[in-house]
N, CA, C and O atoms as a CHARMM CRD file, in Angstrom:
* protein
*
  368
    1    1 UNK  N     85.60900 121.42600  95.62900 PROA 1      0.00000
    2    1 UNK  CA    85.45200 121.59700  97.05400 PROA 1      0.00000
    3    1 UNK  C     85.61300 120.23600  97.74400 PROA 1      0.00000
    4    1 UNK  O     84.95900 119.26500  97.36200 PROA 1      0.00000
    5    2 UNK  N     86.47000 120.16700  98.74200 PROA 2      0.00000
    6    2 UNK  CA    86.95600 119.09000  99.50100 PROA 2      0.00000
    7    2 UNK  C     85.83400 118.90400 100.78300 PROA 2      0.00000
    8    2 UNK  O     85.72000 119.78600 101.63400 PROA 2      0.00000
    9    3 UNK  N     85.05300 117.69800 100.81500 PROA 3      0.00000
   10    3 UNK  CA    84.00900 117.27500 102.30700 PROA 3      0.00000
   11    3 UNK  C     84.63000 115.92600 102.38300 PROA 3      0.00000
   12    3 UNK  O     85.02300 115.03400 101.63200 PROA 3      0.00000
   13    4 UNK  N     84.50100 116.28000 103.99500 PROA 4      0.00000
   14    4 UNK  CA    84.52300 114.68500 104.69900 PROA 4      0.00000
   15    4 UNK  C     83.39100 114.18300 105.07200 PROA 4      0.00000
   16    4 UNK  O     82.43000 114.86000 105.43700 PROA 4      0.00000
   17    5 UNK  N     83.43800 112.41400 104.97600 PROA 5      0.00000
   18    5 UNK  CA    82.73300 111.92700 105.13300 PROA 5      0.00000
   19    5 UNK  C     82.81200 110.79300 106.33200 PROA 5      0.00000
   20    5 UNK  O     83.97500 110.39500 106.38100 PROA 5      0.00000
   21    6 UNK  N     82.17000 110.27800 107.09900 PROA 6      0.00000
   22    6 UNK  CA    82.50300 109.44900 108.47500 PROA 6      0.00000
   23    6 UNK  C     81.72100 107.95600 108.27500 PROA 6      0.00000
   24    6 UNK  O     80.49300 108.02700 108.32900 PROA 6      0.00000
   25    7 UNK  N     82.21000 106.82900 108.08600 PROA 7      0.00000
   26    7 UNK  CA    81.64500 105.68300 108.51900 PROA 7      0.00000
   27    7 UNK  C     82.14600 104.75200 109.26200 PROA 7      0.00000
   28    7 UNK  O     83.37600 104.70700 109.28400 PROA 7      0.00000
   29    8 UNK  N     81.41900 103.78400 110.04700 PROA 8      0.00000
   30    8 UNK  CA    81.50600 103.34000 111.24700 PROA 8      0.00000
   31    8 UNK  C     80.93700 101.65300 110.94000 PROA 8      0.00000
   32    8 UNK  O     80.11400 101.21200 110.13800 PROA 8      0.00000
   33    9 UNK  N     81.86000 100.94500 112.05600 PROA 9      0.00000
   34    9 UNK  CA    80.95500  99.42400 111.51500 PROA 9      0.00000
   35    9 UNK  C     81.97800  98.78200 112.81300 PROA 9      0.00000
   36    9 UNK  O     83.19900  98.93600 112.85000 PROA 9      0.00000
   37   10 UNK  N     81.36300  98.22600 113.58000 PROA 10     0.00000
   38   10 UNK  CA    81.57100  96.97900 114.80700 PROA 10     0.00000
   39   10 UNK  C     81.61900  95.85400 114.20200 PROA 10     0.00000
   40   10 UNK  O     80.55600  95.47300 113.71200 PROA 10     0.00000
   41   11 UNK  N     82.85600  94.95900 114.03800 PROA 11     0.00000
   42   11 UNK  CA    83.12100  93.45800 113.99900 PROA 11     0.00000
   43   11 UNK  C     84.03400  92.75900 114.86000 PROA 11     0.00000
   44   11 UNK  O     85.04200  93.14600 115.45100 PROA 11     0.00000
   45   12 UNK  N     83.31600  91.36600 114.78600 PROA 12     0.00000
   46   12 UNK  CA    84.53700  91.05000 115.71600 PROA 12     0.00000
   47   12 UNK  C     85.24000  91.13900 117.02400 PROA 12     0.00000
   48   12 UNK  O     86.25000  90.61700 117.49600 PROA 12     0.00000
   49   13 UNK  N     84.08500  92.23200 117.56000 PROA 13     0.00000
   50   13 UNK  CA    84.80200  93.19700 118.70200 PROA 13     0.00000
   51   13 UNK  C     84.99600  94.25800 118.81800 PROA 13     0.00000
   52   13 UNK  O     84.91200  94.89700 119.86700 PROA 13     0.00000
   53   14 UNK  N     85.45000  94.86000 117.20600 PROA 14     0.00000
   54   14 UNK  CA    86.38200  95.74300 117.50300 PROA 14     0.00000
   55   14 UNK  C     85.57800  96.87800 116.65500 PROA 14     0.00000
   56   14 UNK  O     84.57700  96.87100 115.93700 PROA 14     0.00000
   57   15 UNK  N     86.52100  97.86500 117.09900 PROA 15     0.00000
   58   15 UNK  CA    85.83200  99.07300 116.04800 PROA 15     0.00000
   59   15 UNK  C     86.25000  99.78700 114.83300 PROA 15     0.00000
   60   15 UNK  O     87.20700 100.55800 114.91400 PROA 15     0.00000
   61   16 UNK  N     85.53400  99.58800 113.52300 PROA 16     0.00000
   62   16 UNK  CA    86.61600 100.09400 112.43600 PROA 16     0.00000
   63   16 UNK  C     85.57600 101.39400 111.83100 PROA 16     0.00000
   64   16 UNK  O     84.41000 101.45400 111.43800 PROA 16     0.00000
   65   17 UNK  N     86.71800 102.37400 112.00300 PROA 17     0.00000
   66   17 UNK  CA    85.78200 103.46900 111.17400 PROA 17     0.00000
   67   17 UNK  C     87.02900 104.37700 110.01900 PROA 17     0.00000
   68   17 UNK  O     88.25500 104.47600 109.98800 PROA 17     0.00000
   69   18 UNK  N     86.08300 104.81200 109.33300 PROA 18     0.00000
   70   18 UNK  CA    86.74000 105.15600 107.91900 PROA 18     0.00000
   71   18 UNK  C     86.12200 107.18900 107.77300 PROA 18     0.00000
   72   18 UNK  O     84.99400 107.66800 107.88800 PROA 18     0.00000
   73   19 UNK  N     87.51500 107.87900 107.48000 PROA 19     0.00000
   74   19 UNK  CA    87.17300 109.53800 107.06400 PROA 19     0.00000
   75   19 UNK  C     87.75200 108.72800 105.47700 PROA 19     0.00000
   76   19 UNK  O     88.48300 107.76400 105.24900 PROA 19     0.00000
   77   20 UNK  N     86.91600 109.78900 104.53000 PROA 20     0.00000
   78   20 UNK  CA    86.54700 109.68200 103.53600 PROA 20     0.00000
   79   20 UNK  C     86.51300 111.05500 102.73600 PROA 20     0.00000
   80   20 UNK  O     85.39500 111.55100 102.59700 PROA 20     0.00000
   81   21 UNK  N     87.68700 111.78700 102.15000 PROA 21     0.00000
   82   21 UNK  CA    87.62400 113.38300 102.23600 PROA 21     0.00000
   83   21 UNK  C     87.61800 113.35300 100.55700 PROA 21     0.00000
   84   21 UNK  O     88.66100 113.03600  99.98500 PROA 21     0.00000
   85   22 UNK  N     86.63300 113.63000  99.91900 PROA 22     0.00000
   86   22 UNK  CA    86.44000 113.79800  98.51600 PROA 22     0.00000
   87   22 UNK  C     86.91300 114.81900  97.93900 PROA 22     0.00000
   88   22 UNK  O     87.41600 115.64500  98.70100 PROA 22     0.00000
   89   23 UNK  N     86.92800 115.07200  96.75300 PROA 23     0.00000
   90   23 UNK  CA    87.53100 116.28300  95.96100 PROA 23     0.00000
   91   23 UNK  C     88.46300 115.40200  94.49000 PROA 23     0.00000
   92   23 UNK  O     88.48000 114.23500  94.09900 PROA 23     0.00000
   93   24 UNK  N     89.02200 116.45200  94.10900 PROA 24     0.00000
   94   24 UNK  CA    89.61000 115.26600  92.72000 PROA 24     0.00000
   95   24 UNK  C     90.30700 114.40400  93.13600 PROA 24     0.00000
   96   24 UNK  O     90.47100 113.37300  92.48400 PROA 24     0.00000
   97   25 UNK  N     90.88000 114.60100  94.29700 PROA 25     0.00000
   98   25 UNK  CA    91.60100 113.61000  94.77400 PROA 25     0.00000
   99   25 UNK  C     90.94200 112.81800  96.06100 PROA 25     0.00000
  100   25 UNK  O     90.46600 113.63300  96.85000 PROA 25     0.00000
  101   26 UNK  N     90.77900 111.40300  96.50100 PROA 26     0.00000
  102   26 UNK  CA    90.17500 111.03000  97.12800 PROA 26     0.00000
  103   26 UNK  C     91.18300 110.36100  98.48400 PROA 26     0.00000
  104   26 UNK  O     91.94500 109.41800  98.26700 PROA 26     0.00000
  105   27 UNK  N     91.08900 110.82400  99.49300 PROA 27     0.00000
  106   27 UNK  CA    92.01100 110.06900 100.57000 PROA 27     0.00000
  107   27 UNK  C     91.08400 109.05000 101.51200 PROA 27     0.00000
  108   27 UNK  O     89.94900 109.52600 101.54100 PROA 27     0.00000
  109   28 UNK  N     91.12700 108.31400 101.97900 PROA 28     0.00000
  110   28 UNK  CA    90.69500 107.34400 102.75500 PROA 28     0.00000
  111   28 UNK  C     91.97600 107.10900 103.88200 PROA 28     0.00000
  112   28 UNK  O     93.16400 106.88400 103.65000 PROA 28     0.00000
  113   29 UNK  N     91.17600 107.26800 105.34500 PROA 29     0.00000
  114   29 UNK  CA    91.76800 106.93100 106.48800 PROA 29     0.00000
  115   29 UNK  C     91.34500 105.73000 107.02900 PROA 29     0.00000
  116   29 UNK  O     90.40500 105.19800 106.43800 PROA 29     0.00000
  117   30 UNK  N     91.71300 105.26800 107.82400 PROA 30     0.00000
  118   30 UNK  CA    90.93300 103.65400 108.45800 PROA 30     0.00000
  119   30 UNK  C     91.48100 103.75500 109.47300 PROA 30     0.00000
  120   30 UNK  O     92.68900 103.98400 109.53000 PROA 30     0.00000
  121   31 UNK  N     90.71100 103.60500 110.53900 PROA 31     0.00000
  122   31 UNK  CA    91.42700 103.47100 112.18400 PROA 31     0.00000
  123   31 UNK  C     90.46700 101.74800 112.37500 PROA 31     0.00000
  124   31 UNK  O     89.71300 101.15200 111.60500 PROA 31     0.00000
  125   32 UNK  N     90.86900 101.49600 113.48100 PROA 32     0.00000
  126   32 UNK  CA    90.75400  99.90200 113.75900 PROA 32     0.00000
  127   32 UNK  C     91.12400 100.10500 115.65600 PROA 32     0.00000
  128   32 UNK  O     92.21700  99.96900 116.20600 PROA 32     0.00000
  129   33 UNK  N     89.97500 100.41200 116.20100 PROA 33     0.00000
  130   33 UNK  CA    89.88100 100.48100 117.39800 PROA 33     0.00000
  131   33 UNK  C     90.37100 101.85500 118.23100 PROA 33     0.00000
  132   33 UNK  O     90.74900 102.11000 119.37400 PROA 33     0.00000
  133   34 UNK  N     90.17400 102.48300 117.16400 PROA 34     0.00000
  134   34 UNK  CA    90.95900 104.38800 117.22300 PROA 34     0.00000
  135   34 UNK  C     92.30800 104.61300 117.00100 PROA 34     0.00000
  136   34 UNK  O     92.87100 105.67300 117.27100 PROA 34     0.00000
  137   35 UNK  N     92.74200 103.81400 116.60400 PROA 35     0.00000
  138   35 UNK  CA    94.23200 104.25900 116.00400 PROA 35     0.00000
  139   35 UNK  C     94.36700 103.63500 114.10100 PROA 35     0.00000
  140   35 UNK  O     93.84200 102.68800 113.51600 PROA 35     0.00000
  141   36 UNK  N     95.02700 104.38800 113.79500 PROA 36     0.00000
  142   36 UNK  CA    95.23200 104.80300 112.55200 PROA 36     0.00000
  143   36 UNK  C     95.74100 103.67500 112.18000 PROA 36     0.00000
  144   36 UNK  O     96.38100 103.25400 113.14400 PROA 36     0.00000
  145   37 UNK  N     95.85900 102.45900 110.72100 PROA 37     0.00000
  146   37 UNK  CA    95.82200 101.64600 110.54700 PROA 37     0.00000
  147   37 UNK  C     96.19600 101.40800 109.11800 PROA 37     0.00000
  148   37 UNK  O     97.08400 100.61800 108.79600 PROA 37     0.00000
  149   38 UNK  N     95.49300 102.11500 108.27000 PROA 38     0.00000
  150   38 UNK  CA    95.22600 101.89800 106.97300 PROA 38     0.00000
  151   38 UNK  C     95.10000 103.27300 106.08000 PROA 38     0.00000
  152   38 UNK  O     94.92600 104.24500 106.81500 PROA 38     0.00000
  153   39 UNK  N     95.14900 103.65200 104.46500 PROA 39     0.00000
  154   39 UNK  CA    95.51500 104.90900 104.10700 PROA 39     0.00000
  155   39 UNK  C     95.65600 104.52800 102.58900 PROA 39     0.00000
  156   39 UNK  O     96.59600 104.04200 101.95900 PROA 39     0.00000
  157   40 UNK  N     94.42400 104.90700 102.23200 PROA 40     0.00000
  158   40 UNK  CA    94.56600 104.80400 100.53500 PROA 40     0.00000
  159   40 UNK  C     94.11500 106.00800  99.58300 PROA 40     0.00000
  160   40 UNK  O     93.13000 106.63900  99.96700 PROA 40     0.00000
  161   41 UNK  N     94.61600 106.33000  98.59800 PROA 41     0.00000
  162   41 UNK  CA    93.80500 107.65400  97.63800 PROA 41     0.00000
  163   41 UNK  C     93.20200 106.70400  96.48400 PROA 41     0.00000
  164   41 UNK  O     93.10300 105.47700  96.47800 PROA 41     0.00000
  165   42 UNK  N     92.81000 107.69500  95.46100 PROA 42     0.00000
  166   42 UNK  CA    92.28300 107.30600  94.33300 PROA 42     0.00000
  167   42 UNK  C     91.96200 109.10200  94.00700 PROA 42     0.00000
  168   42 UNK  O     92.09500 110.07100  94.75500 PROA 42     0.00000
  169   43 UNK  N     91.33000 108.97400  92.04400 PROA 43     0.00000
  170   43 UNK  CA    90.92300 110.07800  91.96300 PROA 43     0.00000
  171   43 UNK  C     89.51200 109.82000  91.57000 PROA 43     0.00000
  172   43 UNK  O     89.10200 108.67800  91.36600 PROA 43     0.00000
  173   44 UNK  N     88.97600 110.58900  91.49400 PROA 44     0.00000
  174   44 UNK  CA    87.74200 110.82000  90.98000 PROA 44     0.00000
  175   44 UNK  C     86.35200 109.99900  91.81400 PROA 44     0.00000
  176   44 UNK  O     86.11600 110.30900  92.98200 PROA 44     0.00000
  177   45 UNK  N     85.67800 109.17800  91.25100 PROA 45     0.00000
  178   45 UNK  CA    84.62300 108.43400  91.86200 PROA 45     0.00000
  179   45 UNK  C     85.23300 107.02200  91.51300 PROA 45     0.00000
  180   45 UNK  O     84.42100 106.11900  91.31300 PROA 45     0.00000
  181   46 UNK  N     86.54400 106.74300  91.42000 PROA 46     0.00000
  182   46 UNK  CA    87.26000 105.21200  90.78400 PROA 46     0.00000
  183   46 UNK  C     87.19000 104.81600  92.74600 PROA 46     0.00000
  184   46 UNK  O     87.67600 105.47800  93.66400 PROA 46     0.00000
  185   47 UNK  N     86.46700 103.62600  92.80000 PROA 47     0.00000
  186   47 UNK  CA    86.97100 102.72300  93.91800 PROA 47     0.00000
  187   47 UNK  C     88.31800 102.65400  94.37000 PROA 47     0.00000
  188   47 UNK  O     89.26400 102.81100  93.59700 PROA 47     0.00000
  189   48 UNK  N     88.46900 102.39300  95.76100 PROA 48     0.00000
  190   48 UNK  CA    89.71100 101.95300  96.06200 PROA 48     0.00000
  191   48 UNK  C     89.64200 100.85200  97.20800 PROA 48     0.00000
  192   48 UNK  O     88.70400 101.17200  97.93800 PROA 48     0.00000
  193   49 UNK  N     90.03300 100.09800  97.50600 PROA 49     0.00000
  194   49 UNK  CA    90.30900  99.04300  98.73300 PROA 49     0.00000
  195   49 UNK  C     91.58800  98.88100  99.50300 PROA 49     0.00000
  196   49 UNK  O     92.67900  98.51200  99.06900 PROA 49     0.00000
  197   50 UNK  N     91.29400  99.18400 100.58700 PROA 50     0.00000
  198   50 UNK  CA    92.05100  99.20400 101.64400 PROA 50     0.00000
  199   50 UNK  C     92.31100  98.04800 102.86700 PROA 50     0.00000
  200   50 UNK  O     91.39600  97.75100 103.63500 PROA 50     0.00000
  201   51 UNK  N     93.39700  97.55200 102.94100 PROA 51     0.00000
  202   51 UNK  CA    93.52500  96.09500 103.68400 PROA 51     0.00000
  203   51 UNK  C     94.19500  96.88300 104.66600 PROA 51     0.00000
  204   51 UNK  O     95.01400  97.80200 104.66800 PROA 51     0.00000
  205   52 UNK  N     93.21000  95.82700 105.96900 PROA 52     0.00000
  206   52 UNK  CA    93.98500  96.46200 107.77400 PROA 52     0.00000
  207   52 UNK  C     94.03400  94.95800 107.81300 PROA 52     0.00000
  208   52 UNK  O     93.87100  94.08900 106.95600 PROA 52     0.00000
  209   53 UNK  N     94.35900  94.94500 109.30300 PROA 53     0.00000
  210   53 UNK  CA    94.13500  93.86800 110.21300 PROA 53     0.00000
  211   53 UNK  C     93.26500  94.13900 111.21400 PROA 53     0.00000
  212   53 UNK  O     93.28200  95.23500 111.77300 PROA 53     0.00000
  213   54 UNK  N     92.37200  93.12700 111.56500 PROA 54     0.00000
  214   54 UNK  CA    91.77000  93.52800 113.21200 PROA 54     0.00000
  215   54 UNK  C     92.47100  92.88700 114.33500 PROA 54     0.00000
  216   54 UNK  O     92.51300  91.67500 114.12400 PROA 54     0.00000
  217   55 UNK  N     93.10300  93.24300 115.56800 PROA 55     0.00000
  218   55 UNK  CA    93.79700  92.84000 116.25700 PROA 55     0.00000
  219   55 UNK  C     93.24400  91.33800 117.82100 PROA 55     0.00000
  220   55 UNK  O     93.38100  91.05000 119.01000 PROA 55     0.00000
  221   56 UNK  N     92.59500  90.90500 116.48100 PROA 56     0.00000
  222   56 UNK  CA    92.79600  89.16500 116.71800 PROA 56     0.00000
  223   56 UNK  C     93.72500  88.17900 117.00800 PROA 56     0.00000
  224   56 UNK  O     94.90200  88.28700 116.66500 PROA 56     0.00000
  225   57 UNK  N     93.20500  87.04700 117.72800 PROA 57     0.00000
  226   57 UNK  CA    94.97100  86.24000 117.52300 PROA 57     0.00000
  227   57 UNK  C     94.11400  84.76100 117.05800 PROA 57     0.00000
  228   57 UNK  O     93.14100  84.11300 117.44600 PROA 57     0.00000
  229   58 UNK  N     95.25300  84.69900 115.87600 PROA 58     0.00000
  230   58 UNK  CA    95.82100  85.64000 115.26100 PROA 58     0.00000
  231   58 UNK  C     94.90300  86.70000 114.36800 PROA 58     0.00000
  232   58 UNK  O     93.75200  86.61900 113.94100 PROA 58     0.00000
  233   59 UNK  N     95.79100  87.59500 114.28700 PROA 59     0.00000
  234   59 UNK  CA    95.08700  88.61600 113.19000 PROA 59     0.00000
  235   59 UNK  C     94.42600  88.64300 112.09900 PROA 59     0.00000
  236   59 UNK  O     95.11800  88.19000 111.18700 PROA 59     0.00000
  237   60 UNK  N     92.97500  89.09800 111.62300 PROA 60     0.00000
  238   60 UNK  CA    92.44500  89.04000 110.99900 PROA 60     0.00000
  239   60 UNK  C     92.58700  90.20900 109.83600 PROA 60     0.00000
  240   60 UNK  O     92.86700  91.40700 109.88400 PROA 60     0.00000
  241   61 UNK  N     92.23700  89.21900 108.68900 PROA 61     0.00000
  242   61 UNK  CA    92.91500  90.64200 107.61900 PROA 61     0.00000
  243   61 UNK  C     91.90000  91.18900 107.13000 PROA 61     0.00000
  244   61 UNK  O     91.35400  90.13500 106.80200 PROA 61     0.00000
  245   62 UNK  N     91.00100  92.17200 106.72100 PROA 62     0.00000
  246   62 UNK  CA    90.03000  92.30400 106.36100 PROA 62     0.00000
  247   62 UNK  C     90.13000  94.01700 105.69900 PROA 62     0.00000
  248   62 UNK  O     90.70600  94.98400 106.19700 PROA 62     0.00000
  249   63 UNK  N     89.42000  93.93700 104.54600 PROA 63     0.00000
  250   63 UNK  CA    89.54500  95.13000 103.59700 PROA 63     0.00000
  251   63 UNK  C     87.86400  96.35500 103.53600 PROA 63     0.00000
  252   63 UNK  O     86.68700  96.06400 103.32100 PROA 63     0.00000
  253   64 UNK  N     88.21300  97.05300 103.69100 PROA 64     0.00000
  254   64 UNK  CA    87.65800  98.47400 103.14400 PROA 64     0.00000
  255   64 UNK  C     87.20600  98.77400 101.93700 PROA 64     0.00000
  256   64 UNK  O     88.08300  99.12500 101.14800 PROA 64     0.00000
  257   65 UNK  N     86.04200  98.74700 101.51100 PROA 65     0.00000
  258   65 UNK  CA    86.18300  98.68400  99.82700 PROA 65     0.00000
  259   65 UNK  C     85.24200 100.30400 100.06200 PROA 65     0.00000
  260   65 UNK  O     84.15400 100.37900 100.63400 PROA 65     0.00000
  261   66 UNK  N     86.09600 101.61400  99.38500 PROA 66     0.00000
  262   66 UNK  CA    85.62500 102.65700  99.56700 PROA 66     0.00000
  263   66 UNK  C     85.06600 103.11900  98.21200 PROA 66     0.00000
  264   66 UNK  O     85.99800 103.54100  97.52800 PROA 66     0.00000
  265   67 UNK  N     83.94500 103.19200  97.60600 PROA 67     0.00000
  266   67 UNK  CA    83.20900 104.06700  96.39900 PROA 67     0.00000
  267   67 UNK  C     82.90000 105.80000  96.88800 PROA 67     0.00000
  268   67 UNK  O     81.92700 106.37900  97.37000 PROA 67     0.00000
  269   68 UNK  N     84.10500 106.16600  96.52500 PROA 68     0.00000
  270   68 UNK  CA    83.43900 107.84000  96.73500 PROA 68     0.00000
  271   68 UNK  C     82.17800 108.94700  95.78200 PROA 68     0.00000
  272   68 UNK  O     81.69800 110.01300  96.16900 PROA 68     0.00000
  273   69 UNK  N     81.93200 108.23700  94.51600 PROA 69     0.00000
  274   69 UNK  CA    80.80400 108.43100  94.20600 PROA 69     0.00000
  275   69 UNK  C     80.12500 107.61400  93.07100 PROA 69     0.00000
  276   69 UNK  O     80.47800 106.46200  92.82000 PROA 69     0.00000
  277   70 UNK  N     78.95500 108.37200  92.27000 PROA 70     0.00000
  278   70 UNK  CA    79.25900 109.88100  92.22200 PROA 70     0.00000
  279   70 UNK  C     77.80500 109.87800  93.59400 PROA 70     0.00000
  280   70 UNK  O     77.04500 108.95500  93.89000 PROA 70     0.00000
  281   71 UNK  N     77.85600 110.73900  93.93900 PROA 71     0.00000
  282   71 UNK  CA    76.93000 111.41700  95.06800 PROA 71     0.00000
  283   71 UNK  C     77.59900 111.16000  96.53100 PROA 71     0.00000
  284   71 UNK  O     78.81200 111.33300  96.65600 PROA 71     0.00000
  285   72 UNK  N     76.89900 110.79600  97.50500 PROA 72     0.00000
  286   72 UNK  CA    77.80500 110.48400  98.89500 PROA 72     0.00000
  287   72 UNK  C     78.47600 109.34300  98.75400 PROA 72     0.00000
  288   72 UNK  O     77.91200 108.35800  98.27600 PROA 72     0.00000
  289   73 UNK  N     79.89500 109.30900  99.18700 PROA 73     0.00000
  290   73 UNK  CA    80.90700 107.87600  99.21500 PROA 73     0.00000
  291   73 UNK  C     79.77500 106.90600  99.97000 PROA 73     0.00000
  292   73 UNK  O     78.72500 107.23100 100.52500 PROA 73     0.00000
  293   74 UNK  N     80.45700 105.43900  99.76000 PROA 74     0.00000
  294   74 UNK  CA    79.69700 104.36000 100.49600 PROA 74     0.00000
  295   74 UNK  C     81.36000 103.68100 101.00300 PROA 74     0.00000
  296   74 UNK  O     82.46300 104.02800 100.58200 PROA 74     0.00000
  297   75 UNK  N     81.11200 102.89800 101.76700 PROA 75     0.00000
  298   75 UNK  CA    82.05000 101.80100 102.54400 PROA 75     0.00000
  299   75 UNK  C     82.01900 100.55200 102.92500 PROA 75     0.00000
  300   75 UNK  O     81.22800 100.53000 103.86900 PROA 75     0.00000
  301   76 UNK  N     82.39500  99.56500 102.75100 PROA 76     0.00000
  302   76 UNK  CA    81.72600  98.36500 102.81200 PROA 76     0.00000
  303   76 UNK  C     82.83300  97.58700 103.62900 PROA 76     0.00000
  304   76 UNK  O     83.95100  97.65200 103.11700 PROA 76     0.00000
  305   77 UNK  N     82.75300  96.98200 104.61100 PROA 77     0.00000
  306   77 UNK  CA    83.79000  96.01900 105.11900 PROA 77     0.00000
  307   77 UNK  C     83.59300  94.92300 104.52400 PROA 77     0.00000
  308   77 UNK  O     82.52000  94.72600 103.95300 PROA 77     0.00000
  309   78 UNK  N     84.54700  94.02600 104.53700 PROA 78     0.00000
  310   78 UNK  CA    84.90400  92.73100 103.73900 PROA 78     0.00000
  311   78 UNK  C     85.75900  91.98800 104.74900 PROA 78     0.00000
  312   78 UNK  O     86.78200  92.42700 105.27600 PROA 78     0.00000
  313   79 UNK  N     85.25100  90.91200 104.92900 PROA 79     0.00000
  314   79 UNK  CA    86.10400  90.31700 106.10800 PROA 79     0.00000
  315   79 UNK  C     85.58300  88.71300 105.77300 PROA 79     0.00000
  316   79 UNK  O     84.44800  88.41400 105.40300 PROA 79     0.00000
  317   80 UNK  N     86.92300  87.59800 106.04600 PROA 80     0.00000
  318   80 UNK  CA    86.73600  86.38100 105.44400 PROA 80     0.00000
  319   80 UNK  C     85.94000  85.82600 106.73200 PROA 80     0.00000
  320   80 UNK  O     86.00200  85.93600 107.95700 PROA 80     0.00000
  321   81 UNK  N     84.92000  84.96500 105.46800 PROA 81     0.00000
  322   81 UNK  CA    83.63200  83.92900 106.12400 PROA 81     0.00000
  323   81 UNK  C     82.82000  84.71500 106.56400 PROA 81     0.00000
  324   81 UNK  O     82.20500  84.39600 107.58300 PROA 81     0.00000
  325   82 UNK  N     82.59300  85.86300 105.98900 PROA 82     0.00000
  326   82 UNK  CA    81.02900  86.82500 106.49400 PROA 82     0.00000
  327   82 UNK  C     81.10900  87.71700 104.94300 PROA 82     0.00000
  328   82 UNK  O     82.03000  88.20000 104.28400 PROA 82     0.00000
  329   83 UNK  N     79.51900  87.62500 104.77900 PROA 83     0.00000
  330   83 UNK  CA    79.00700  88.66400 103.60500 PROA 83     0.00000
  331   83 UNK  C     79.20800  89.97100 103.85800 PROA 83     0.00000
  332   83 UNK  O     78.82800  90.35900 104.96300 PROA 83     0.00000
  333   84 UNK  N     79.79400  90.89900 103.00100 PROA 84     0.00000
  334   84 UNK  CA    80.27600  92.17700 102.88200 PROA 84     0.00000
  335   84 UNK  C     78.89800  92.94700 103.72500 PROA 84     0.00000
  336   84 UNK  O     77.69200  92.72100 103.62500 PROA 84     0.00000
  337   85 UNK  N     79.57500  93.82900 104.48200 PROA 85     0.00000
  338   85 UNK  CA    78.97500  94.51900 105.26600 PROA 85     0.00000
  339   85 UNK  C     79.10400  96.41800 105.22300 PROA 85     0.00000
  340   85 UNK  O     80.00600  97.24400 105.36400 PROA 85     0.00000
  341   86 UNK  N     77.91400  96.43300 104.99800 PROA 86     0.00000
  342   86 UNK  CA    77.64900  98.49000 105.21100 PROA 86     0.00000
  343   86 UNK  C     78.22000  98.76800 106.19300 PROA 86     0.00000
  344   86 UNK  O     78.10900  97.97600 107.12800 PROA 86     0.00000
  345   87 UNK  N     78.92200  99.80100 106.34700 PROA 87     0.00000
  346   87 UNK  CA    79.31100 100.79200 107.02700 PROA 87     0.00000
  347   87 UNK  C     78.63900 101.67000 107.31200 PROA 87     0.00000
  348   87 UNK  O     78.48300 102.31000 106.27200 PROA 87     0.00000
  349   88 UNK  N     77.87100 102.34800 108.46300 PROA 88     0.00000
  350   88 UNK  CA    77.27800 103.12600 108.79200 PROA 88     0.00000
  351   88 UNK  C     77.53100 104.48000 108.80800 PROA 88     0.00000
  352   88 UNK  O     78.17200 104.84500 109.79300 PROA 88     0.00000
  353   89 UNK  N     77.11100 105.64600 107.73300 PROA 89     0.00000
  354   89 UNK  CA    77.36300 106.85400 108.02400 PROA 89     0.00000
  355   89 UNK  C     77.83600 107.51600 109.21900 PROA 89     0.00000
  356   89 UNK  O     77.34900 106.75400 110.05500 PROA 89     0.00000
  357   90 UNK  N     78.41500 108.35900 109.85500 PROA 90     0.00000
  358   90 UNK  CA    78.53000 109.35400 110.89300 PROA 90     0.00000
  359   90 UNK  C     77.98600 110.76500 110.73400 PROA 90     0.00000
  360   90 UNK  O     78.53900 111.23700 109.74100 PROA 90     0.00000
  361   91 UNK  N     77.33800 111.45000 111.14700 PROA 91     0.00000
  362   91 UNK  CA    77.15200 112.69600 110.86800 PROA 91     0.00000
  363   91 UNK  C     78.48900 113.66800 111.48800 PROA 91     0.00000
  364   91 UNK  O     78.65100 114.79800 111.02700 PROA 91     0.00000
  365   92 UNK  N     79.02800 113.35300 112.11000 PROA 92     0.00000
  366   92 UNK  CA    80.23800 114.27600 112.57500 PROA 92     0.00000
  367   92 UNK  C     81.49100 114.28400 111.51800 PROA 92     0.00000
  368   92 UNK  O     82.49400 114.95700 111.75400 PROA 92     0.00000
C-alpha cells in the first residue's frame, strides 16, 4: 500500500518542502519555494539524497537526505556551514 508523507523546513528564506510516497518503490519530490525542483526514487527503506539549489545569489546547493523507513520516512536538510536540520512533518 502506497502513503504520502509531507515535510517542511524554512532556510535561508526560502521554503523547501518534500512529498515522500512509500510503497516498494519510494519517490521523493522537492519543491524549493513551491515549484518543483528536485526528484529521486529508491526501493525499500534504502536512503536516498536529493541535491536542489536554493535560489540565492549565488545559488546555494543544498541536499535532502530522505530515510523512508522502516516506520514513518524522516527528512533532513543539509546545507553548507549549518548542522543538518529536521524537517518538519505535515499532516496534509
Amino acid at each position: 500500500m502506497r502513503r504520502r508523507h509531507h515535510f517542511h523546513i524554512d532556510h535561508a528564506g526560502h521554503s523547501v518542502s518534500a512529498t515522500v510516497e512509500t510503497g516498494h518503490r519510494v519517490e521523493v519530490e522537492l519543491l524549493v519555494d513551491g515549484k518543483e525542483t528536485g526528484h529521486g526514487t529508491t526501493r525499500g527503506d534504502r536512503p536516498v539524497a536529493v541535491r536542489v539549489e536554493l535560489p540565492t545569489e549565488p545559488a546555494t546547493p543544498v541536499t535532502v537526505r530522505v530515510t523512508p523507513g522502516p516506520g514513518v520516512p524522516r527528512c533532513v536538510l543539509v546545507a553548507p556551514g549549518a548542522d543538518p536540520m529536521v524537517m518538519s512533518p505535515r499532516p496534509y
